[in-house]
N, C-alpha and C positions, 0 to 999 in steps of 0.2 A: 298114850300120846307123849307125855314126859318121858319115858325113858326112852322110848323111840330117839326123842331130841336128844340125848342124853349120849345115846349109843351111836348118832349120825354127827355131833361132835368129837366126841373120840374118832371115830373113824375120818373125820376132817384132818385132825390135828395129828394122827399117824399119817395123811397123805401130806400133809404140810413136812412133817418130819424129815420124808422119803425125799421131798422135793428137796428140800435145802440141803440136807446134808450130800443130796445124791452131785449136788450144783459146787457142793464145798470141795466134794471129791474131784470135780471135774476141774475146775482151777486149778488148787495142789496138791496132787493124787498122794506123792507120800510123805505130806506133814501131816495130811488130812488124814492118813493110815496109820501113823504114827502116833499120835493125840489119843488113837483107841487102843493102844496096846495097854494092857490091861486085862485081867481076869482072867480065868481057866487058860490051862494049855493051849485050847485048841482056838478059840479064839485071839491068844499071840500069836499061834504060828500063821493064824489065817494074814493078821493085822502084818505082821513081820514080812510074807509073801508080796501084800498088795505093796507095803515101801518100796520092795526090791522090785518090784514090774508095775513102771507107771502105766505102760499102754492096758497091759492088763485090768489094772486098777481104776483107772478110766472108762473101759468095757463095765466094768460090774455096779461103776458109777452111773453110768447114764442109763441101765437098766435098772438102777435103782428110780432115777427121776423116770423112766417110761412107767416104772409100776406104779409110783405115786402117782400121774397125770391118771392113768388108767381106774386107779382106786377114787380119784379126786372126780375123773369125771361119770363113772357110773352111780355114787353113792349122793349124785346131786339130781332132782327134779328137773325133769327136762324146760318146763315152762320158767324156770327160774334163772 
């Protein structure tokens, strides 16, 4: 039972993640791409792409907040 709770936090706090940052993205797609530029190659070039195409960057935002709402609302008890 504890880790169940345990593992159904985490899994909250990854949908919380997806939601906000997907909502940070959708505001201003490439300050908000830019701030992650950082680490391996391929994650720059990804981060460097989403600056240079906001509409783009906005598309991968708001399916970032669809998959949080998605994760947020199946990993919740229905009676609750």
């Amino acid at each position: 039972m504890k880790n169940e709770l345990v593992i159904r936090r985490i899994i909250e706090v990854g949908a919380l993640f997806l939601i906000g940052d997907g909502i940070m993205g959708l505001i201003k797609p490439c300050w908000h791409s830019r701030i992650w530029h950082f680490g391996p190659q391929l994650a720059q070039a990804v981060t460097e792409e989403l600056a240079d195409h906001p509409n783009t960057a906005r598309a991968v935002y708001a399916a970032e907040v669809a998959i949080g709402i998605v994760i947020a609302s199946c990993s919740t008890p229905e009676n609750q």
